[in-house]
N, C-alpha and C positions, 0 to 999 in steps of 0.2 A: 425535318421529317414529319410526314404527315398524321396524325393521329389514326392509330385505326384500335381498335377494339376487338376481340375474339368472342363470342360464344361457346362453351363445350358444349357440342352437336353431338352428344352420344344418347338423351334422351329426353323429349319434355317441350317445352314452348320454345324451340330454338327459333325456329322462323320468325315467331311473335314478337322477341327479343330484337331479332337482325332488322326486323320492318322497323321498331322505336328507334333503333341508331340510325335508319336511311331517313325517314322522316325531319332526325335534326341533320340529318347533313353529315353523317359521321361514318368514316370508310369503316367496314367489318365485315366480320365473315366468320364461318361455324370453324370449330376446330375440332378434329377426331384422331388425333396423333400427335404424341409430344411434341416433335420436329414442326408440326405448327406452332408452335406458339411464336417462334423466330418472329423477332420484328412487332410483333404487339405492344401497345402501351397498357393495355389491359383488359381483362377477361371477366364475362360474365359466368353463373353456373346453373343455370335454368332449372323449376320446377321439374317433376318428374316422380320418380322413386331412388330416394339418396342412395340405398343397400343395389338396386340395379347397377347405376352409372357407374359406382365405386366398382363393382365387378367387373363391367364393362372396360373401364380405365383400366384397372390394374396396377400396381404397388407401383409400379416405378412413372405409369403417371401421375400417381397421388404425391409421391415423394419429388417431384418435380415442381408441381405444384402449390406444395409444402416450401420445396427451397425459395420460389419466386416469390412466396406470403413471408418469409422470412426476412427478404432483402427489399420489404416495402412495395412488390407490385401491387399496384390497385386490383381488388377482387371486388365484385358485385353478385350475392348469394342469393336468390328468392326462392322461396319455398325449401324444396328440397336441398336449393344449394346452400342454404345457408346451414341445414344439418349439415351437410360435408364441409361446411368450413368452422363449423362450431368446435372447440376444443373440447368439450365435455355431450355426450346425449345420456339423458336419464334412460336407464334400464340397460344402457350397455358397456361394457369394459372396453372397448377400443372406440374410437372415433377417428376421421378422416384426416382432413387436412391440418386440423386445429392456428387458422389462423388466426381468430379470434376469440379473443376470454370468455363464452359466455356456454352456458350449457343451455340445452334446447332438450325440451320434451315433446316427441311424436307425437301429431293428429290430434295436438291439446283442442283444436278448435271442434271437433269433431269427427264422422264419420262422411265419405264421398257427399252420403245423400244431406248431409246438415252444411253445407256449401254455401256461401252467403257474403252478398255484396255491400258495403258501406260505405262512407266518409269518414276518414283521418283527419285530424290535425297532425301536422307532420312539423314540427319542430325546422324552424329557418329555412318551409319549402312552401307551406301554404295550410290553412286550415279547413283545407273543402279537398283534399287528395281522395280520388276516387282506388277502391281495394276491393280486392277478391280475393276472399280465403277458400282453400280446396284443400282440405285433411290437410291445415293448418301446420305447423310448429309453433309452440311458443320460448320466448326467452322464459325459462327460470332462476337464471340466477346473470349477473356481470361482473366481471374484473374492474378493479377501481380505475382502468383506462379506456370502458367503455362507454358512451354516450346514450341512453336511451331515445331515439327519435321522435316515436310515436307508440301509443297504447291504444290498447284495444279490450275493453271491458276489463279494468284493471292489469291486462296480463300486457309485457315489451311486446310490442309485433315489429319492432324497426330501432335498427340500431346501427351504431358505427365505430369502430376502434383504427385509429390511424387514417392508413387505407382501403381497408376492409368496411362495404355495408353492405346489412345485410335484409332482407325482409319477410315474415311469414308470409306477406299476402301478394300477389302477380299486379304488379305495375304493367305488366305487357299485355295485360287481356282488357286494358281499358285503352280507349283513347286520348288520354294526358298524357304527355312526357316527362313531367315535370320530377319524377324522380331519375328518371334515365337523360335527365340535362345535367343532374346532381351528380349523376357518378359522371357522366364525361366530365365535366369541371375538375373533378377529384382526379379525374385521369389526368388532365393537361395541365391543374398545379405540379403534378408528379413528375411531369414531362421537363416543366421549368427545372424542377430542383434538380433532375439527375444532369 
């Protein structure tokens, strides 16, 4: 079976995302309905506004989504997706998917207009990873089964548990691949093992 990859297209850099998988060669496609996921090896959760998409989705795609982070699918979170797959957000009592240990605080990086592009060293990917942070998250705290990636002025901006990674800043608004060669990899060990 061939590998393909999903996007949730409900709102945010979905095209940006799908352009990085066609560039490596990697079948994908947006997904806006449970009944899409059928057949995926694994899914991205694109930048945006986390409290939007979550409304957008609705409980019973979050809890679907929930079950497939439960049973090890590869999830890939930037920006805002990684709020929705953070187990913990500072300042609120419920959180989304929580496939991962780590609690994320909103817009740590700033406000829209404080927006700002750098280089990463990014831990077993390269140490010149081009990032854009836009009203950021940051990691505040991790589970002893998380990996920090990469930092960003002392604060996690890149992490990973399992098969879940995750990142404050948009790998898809640059032209490197080279984190979105990482999670397909992550995707097609996953593929080996099931």
């Amino acid at each position: 079976m061939a590998t393909e990859i999903g996007v949730l297209g409900l709102q945010g850099a979905v095209r940006e995302h799908l352009s990085s998988l066609a560039r490596l060669g990697v079948e994908a496609r947006a997904v806006k309905r449970v009944e899409e996921l059928e057949g995926l090896s694994g899914l991205i959760l694109p930048g945006g506004e986390s409290t939007a998409i979550s409304l957008i989705a609705g409980e019973g795609f979050l809890a679907r989504l929930q079950a497939l982070a439960d049973a090890g699918f590869p999830f890939f979170g930037t920006c805002a997706g990684m709020i929705l797959l953070a187990r913990e957000i500072e300042g609120q009592t419920e959180s989304y998917i929580r496939a991962i240990d780590i609690t994320v605080a909103r817009n740590a990086s700033g406000r829209q207009v404080h927006s700002f592009e750098t280089t990463l060293a990014v831990d077993g990917i390269g140490d010149d990873i081009p990032a854009v942070f836009i009203r950021a998250p940051y990691i505040t705290r991790m589970g002893p089964g998380v990996q920090a990636l990469a930092r960003y002025d002392g604060a996690v901006v890149m992490a990973r548990e399992g098969n879940v990674l995750v990142t404050s800043f948009h790998p898809e608004l640059t032209d490197d691949l080279r984190i979105h060669r990482y999670f397909t990899e992550m995707v097609e060990n996953y593929e080996r093992e099931v």
